[in-house]
C-alpha positions as CSV (number, residue, x, y, z in Angstrom):
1,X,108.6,121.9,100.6
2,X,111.3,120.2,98.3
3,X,110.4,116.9,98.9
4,X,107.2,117.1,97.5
5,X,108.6,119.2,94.3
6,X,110.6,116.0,93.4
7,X,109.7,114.6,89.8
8,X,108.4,111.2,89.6
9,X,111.6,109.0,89.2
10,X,113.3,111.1,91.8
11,X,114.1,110.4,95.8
12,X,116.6,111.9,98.1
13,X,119.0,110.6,100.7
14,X,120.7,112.5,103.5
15,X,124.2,111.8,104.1
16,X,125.8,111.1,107.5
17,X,126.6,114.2,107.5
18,X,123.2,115.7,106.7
19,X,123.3,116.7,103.5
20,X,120.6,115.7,101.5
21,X,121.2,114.0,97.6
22,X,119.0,113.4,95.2
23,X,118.6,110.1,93.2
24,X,117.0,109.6,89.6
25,X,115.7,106.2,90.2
26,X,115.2,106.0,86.0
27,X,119.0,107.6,84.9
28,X,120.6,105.3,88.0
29,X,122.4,108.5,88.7
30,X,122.6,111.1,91.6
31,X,123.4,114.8,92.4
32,X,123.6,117.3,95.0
33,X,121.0,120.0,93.1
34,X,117.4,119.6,93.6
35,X,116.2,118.2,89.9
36,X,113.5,121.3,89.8
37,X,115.3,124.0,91.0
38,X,118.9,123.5,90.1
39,X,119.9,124.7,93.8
40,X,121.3,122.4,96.7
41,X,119.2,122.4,99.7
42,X,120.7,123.4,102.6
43,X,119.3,121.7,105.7
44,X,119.5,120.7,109.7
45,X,118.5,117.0,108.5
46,X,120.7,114.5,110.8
47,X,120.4,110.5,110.2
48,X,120.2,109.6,113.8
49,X,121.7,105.8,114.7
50,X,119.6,103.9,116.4
């Protein structure tokens, strides 16, 4: 799974949308390309409201 490929300093977030980001804790910086494999991840994630 990709989440658990994620370097040390890195997290994700999902957007409202529900595309999922990727945050390097360390560089204070973000991107939408996994940090391992260079690819975005394409996903159903949805942030529900509750």
């Amino acid at each position: 799974e990709w989440i658990c490929s994620l370097p040390r300093s890195w997290t994700y977030g999902i957007t409202r949308g529900g595309r999922v980001f990727f945050i390097n804790e360390e560089a204070k910086s973000t991107t939408w390309l996994h940090p391992v494999t260079g690819e975005a991840v394409v996903t159903g994630h949805r942030r529900q409201s509750t």
